[in-house]
DOTORLO-365473 format. One record per residue: residue in one letter; x, y, z of N, C-alpha, C in turn. Coordinates in steps of 0.1 Angstrom, whole numbers, plus 5000, padded with zeros to 4 digits. Example, Ala and Ser with C-alpha at 12.3 -4.5 7.8 and 13.67 -1.06 7.14 Angstrom:
<sites>
(site a,(5132,4943,5078),(5123,4955,5078),(5132,4967,5078))
(site s,(5128,4978,5071),(5137,4989,5071),(5129,5000,5079))
</sites>
This chain:
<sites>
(site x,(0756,5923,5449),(0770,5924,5444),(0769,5927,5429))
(site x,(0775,5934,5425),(0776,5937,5408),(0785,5933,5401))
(site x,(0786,5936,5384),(0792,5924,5380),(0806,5927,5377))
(site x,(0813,5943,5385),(0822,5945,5389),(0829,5939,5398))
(site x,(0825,5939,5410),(0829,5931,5416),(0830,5913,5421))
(site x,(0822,5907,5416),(0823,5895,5410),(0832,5892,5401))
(site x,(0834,5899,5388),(0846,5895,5379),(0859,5903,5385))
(site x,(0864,5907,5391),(0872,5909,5405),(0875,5901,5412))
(site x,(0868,5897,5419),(0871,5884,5428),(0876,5871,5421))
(site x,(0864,5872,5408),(0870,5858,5402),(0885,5857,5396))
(site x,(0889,5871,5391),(0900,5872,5390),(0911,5873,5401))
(site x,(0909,5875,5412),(0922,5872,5425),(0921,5859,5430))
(site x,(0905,5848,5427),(0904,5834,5428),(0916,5828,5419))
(site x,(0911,5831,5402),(0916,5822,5396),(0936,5823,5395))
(site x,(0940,5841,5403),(0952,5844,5401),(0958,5834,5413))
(site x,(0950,5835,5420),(0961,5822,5435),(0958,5808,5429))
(site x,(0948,5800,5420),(0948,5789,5420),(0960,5786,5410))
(site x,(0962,5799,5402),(0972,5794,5387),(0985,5795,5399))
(site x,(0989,5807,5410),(1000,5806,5419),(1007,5794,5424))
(site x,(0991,5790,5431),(0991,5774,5439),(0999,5764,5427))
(site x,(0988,5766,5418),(0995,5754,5409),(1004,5755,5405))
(site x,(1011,5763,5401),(1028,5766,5398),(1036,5761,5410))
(site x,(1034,5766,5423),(1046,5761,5429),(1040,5750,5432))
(site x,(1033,5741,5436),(1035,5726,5437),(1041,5720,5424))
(site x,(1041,5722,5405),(1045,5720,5404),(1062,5723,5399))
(site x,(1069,5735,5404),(1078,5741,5404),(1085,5731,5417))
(site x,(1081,5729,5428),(1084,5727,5444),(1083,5708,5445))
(site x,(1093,5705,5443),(1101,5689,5439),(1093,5681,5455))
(site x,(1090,5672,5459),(1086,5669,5466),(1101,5659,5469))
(site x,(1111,5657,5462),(1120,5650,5463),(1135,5657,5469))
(site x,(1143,5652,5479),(1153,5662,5483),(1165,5648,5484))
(site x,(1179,5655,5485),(1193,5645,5490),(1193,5653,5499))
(site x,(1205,5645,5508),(1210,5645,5520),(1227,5644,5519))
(site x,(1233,5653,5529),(1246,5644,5530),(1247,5648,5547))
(site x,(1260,5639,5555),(1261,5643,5564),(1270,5633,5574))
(site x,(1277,5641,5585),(1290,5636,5588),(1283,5633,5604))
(site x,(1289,5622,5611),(1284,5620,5622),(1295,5611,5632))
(site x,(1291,5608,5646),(1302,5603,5650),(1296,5595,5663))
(site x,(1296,5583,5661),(1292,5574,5674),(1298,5571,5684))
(site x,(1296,5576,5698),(1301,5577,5711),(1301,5570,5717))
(site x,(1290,5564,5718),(1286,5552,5729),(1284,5538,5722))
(site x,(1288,5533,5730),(1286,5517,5725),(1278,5502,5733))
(site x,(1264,5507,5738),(1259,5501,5749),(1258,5483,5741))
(site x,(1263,5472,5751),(1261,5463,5746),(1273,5450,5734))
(site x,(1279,5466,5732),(1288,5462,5718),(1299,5449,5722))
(site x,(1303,5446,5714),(1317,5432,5715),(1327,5449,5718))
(site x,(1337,5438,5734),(1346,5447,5736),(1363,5439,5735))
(site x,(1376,5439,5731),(1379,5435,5726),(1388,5432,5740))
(site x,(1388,5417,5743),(1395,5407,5753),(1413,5408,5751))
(site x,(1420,5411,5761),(1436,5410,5763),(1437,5398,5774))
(site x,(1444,5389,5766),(1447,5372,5782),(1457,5375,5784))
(site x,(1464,5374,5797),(1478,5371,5802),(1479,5360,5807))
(site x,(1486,5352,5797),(1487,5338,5794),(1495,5331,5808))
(site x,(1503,5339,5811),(1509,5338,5826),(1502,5336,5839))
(site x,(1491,5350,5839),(1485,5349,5856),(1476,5349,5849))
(site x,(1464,5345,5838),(1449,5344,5838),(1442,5354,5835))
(site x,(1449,5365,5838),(1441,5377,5839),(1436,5381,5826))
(site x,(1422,5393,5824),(1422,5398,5808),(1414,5412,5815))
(site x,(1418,5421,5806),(1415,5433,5800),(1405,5433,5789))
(site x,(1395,5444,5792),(1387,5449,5777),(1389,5463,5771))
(site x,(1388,5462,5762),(1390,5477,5755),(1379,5484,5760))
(site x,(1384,5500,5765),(1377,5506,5764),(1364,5511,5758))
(site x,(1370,5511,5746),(1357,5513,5731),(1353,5501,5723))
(site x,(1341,5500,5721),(1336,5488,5719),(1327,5490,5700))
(site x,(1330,5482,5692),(1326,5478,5680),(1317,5491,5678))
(site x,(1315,5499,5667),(1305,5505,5668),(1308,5519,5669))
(site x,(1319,5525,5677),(1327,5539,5676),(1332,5541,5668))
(site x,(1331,5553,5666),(1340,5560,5653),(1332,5572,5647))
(site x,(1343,5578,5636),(1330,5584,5625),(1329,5577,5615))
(site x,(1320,5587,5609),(1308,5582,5601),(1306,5591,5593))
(site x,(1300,5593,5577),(1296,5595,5564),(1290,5593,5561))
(site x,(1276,5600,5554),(1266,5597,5550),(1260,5601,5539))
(site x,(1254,5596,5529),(1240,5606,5523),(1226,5598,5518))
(site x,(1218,5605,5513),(1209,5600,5513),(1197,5603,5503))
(site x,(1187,5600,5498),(1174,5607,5492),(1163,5600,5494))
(site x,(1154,5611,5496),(1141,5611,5498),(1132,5614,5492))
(site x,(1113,5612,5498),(1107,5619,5491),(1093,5622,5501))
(site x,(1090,5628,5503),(1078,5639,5507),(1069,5630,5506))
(site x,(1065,5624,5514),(1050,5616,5507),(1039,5625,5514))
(site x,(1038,5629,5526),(1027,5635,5531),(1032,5646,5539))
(site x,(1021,5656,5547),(1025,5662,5552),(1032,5660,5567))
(site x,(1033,5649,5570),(1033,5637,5578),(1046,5628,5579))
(site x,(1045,5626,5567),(1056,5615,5565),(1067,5613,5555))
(site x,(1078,5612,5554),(1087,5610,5546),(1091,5593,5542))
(site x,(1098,5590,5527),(1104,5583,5523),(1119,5579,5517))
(site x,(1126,5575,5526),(1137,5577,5519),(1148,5565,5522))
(site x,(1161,5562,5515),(1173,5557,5522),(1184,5564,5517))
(site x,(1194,5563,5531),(1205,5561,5539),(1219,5550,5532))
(site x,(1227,5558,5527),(1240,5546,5526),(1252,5558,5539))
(site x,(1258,5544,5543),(1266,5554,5557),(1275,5543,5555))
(site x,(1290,5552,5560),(1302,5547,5560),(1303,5548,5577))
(site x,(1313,5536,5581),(1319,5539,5593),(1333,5536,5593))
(site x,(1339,5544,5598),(1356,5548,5601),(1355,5542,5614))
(site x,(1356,5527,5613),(1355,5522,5628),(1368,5525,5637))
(site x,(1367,5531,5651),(1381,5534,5660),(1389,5523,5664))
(site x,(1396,5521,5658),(1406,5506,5666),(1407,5504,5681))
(site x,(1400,5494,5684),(1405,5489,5695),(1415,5480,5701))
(site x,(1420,5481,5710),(1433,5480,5715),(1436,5473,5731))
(site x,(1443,5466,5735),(1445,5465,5748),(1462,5459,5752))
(site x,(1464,5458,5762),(1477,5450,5766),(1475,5442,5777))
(site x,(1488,5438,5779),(1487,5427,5792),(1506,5424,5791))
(site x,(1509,5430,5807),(1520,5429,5807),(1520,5424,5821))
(site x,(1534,5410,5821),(1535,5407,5835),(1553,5404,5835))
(site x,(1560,5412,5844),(1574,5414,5848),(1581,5405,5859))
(site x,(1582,5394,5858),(1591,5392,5871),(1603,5382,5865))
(site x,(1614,5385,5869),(1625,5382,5865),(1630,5368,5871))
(site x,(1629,5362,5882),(1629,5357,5888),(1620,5343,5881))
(site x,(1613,5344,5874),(1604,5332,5864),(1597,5336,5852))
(site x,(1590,5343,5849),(1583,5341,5834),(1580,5354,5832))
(site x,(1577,5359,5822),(1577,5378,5820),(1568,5370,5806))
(site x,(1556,5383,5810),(1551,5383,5796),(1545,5393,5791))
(site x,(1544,5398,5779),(1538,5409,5770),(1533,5407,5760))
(site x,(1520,5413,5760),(1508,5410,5747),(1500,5424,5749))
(site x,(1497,5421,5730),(1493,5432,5730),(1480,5428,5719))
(site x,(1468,5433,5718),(1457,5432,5705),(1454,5439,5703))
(site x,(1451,5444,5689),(1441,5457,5681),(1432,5447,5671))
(site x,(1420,5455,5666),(1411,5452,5662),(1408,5464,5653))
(site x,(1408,5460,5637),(1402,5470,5630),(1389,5466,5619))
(site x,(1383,5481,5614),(1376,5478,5608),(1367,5489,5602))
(site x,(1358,5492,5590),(1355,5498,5585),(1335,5487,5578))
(site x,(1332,5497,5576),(1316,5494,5574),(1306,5503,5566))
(site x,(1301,5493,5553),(1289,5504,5547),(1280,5499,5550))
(site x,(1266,5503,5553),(1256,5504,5554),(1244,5509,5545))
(site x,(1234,5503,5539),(1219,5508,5536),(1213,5509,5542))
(site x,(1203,5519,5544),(1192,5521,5556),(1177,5526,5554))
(site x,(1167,5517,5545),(1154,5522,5540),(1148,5529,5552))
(site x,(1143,5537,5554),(1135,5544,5568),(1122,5548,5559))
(site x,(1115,5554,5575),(1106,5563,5575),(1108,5573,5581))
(site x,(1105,5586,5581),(1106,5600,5591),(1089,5607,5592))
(site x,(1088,5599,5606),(1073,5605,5609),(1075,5623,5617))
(site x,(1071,5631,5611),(1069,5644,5614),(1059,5651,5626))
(site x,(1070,5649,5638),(1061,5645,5651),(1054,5663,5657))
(site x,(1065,5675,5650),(1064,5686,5652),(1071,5696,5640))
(site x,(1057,5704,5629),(1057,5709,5616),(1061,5723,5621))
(site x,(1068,5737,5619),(1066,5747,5617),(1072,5754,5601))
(site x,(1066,5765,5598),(1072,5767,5586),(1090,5767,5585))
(site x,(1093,5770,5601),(1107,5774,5598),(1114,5763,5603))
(site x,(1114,5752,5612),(1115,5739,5620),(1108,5726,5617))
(site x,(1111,5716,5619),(1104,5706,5619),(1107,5696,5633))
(site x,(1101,5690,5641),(1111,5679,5649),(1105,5665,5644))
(site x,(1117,5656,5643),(1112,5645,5636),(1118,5633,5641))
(site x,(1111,5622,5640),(1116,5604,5643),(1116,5600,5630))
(site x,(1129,5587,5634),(1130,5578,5624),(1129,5568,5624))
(site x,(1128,5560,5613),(1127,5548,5619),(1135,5535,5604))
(site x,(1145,5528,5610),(1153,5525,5593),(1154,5507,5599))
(site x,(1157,5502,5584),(1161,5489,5584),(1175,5487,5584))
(site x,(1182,5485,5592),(1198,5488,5589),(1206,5475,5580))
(site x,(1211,5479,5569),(1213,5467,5561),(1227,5466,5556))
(site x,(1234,5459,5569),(1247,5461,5569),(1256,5453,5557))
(site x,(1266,5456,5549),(1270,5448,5540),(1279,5443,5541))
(site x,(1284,5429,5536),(1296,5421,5540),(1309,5431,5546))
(site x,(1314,5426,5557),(1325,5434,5559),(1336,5420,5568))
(site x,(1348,5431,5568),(1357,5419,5580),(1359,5425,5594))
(site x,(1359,5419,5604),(1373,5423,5615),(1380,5418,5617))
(site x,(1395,5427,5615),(1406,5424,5615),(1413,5424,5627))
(site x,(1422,5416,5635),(1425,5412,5648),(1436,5412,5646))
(site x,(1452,5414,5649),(1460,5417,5655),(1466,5411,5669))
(site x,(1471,5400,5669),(1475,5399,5680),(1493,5391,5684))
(site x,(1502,5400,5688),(1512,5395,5693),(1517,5397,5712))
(site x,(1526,5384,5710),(1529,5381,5725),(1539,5380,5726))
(site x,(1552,5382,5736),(1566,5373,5738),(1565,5372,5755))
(site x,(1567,5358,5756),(1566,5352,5770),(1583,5347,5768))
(site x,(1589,5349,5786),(1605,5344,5785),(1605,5338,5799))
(site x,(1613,5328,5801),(1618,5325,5817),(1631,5325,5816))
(site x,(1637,5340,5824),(1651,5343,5826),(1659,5334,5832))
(site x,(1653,5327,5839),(1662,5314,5844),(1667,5302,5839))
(site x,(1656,5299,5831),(1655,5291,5820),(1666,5290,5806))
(site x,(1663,5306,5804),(1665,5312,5790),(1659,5309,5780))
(site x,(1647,5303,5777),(1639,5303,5770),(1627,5318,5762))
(site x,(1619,5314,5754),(1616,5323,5750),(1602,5321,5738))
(site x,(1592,5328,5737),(1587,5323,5727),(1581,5338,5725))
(site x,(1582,5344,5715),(1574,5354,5703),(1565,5351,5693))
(site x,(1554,5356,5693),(1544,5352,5682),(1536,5365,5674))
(site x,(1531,5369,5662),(1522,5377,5657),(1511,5366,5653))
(site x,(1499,5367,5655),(1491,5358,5649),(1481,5371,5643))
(site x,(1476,5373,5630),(1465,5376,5623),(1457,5366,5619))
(site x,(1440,5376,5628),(1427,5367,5624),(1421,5379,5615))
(site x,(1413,5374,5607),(1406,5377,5599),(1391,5373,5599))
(site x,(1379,5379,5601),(1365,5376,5603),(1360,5379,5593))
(site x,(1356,5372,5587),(1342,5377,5576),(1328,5373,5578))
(site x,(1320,5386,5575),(1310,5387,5584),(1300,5390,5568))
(site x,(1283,5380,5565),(1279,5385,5555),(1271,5399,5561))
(site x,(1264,5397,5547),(1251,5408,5551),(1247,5406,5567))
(site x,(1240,5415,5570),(1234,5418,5583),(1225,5426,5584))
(site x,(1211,5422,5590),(1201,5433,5590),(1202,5437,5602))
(site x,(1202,5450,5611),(1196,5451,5620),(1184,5466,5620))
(site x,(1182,5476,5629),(1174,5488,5639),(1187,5497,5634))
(site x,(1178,5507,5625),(1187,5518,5633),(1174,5534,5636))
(site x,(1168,5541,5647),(1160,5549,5651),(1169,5561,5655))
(site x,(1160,5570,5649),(1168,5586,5655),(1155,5596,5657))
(site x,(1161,5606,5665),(1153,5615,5669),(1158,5628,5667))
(site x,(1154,5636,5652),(1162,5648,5651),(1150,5665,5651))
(site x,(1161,5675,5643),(1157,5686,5645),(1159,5691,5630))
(site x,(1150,5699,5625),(1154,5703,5610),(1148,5717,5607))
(site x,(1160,5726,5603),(1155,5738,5605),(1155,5745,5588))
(site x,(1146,5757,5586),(1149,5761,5572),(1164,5766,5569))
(site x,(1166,5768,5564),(1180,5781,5558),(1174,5788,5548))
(site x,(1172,5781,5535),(1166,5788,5523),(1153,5784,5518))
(site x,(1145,5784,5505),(1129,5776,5503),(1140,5758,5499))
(site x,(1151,5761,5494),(1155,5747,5490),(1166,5739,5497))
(site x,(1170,5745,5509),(1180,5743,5517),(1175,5739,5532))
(site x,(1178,5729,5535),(1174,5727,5552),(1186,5719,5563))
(site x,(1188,5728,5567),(1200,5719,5580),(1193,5711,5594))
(site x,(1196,5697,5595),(1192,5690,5604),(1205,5682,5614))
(site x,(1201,5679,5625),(1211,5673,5633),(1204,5663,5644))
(site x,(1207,5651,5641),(1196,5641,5649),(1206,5632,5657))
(site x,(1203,5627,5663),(1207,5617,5679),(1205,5604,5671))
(site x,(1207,5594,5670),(1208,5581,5661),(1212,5570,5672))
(site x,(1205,5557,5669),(1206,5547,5678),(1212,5536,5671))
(site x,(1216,5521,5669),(1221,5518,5658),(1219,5503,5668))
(site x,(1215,5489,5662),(1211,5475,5670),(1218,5468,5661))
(site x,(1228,5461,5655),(1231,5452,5651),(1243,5441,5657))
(site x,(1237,5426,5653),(1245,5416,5653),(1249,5408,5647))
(site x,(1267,5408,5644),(1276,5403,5634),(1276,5390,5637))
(site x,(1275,5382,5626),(1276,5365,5628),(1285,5366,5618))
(site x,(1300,5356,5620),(1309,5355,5614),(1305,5343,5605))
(site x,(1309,5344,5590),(1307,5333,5585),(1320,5324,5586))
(site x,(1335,5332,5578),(1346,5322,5584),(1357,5330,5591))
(site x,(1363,5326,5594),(1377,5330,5602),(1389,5324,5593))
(site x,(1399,5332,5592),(1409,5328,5587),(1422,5335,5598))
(site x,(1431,5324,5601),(1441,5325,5612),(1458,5324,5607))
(site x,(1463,5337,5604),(1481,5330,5604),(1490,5336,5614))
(site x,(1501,5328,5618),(1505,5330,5630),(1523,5326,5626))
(site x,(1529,5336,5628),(1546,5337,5627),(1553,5341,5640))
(site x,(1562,5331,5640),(1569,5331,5655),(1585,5328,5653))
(site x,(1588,5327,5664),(1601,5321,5670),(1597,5316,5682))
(site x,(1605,5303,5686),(1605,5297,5695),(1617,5290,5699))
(site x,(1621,5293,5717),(1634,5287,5720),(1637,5285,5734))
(site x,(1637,5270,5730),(1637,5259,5745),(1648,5265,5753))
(site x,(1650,5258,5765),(1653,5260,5772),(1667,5252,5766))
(site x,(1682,5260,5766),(1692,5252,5761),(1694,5251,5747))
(site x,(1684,5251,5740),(1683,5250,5726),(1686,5262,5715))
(site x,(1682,5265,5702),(1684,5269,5695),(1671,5279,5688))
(site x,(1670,5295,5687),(1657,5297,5679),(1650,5291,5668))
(site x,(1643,5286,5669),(1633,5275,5660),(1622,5289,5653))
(site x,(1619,5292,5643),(1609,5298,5639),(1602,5287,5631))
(site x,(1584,5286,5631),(1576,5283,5628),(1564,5292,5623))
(site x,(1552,5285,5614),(1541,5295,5609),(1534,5285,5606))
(site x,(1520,5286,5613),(1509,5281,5610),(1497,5290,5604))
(site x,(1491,5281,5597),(1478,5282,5592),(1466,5278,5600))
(site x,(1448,5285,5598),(1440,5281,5603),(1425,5283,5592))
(site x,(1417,5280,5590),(1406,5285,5582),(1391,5275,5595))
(site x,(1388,5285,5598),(1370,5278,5606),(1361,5285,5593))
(site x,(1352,5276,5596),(1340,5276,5589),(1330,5281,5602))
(site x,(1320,5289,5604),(1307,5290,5615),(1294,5288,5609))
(site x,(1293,5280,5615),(1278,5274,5607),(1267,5273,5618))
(site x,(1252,5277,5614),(1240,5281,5630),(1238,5265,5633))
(site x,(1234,5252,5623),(1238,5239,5629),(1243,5230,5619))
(site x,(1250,5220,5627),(1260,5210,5625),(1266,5203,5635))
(site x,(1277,5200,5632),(1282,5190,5646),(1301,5199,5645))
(site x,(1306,5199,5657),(1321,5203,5654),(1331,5198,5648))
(site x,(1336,5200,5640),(1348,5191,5633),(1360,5194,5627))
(site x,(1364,5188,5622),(1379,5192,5615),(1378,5181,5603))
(site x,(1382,5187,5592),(1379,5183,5577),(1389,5179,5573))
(site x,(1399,5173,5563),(1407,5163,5558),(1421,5176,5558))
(site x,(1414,5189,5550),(1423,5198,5545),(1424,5207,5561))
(site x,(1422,5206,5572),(1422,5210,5584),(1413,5221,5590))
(site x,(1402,5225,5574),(1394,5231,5580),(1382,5227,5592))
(site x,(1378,5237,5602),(1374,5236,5614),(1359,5240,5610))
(site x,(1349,5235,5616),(1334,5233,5614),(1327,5245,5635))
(site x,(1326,5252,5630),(1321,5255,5647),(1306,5262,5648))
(site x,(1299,5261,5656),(1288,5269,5657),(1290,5286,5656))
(site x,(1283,5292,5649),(1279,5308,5650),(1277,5310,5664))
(site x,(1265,5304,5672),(1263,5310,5679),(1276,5306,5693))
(site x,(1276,5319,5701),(1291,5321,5712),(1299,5326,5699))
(site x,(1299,5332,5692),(1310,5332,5686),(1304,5350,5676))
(site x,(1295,5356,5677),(1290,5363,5678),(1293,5379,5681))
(site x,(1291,5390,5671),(1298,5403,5675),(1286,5414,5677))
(site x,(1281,5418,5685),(1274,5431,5689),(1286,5442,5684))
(site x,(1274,5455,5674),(1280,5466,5674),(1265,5474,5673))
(site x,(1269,5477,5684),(1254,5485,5688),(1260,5501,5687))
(site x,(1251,5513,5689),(1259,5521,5687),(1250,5538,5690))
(site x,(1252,5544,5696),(1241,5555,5700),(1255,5568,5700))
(site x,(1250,5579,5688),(1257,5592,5684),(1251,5598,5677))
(site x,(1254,5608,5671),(1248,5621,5665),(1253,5627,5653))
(site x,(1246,5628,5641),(1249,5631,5633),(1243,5649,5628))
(site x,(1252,5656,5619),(1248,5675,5617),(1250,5668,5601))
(site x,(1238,5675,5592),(1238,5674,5577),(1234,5687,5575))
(site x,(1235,5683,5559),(1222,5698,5552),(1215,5686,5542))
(site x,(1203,5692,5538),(1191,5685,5531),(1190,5696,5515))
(site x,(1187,5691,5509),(1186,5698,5496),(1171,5694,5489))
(site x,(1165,5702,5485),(1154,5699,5476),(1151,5707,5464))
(site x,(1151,5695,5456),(1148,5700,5445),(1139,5695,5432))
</sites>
């Protein structure tokens, strides 16, 4: 070989090494996320109980803790060719649930009730994304996150009016509960798809699984009525309630009428399996 061609070559060597080197350091190993998503299913979740205080009976809501949409974003970073680093903060627009319980007979007691249950939820979520299938224009990928739910409440809703037409009596009530729920760790795993658009642009859309359990720390209860005996006169009344839930102790009631109860039975599953569409940005 001559020393033409040698200093040739070394020059198309050293021209891809200065190339290489530029884009790794031009090419961010770091990217955001944003992305809108919506939870369908609710295997396992707290489903929201209707009593008819009359015949015994109860109803569950169809939709259970955990539906709704959802908002998201996120950032990461590239650690390998393999593996990603990043977190997740997600909003949930939880769907109200709802139920009734109506019983009609005129001849003795009629009653109607009705509950809703609302609520809203942010979330942190540290993960990993192991990169189970690379192409230059695709990726398919798992996840895998700590789901780190942040204080939130559920808010409960419940009125009734029970009457005996024979009687003429009557009783009406609204009672609001209020749950406060702390922090909460649970699982949240997905299994998505992420495709190129541009060198800094990537649209993904993953299937998401979601495990957590709400332990209420207190409950707070107020309840406004009317009430009217049989013969008598409408009486309206309003009580107050505050529980404490504690994992052990003994049950009680405290001087100021606060109530002492176990956490556990008392417990909210909002489990949750849906699908989220984003874009990814790197830069």
């Amino acid at each position: 070989m001559n020393i033409k061609n040698i200093s040739f070559s070394a020059i198309l060597l050293l021209s891809a090494l200065m190339s290489r080197a530029q884009t790794e350091i031009t090419d961010s190993k770091f990217y955001i996320k944003a992305y809108g998503g919506y939870g369908f299913l609710t295997p396992g979740s707290y489903r929201l109980l209707t009593m008819n205080s009359i015949s015994g009976e109860f109803s569950q809501s169809k939709q259970g803790l955990g539906n709704g949409v959802r908002f998201g974003g996120g950032i990461g970073v590239i650690a390998s060719d393999f593996l990603n680093i990043g977190v997740d903060v997600d909003y949930l627009s939880g769907s109200k649930m709802s139920g009734s319980a109506t019983t009609i007979n005129p001849a003795r007691y009629s009653f109607l009730g009705k509950t809703e249950m609302s609520y809203t939820a942010l979330s942190i979520t540290p993960h990993v994304i192991f990169k189970a299938l690379s192409k230059p224009d695709y990726l398919i990928y798992n996840k895998l996150g700590i789901l780190l739910n942040l204080p939130m409440e559920l808010k409960q809703n419940l009125s009734d009016t029970s009457y005996g037409d024979f009687e003429g009596s009557w009783n009406s009530q609204v009672e609001k509960r209020v749950f406060k729920v702390g922090l909460t760790v649970g699982l949240n795993v997905a299994l998505g798809v992420q495709v190129r658009l541009t060198d800094k642009l990537r649209g993904f859309s993953e299937i998401f699984a979601n495990y957590l359990v709400l332990s209420p720390t207190d409950l707070n209860v107020t309840s406004n009525g009317v009430n009217k005996a049989p013969g008598g006169t409408p009486t309206p009344f309003s009580n107050t309630s505050h529980t404490v839930y504690v994992k052990d102790g003994t049950v009680a009631t405290s001087s100021d009428g606060t109530q002492t109860q176990p956490v556990s039975g008392n417990q909210f599953n909002m489990n949750t399996i849906g699908i989220n569409i984003g874009v990814s940005y790197r830069f």
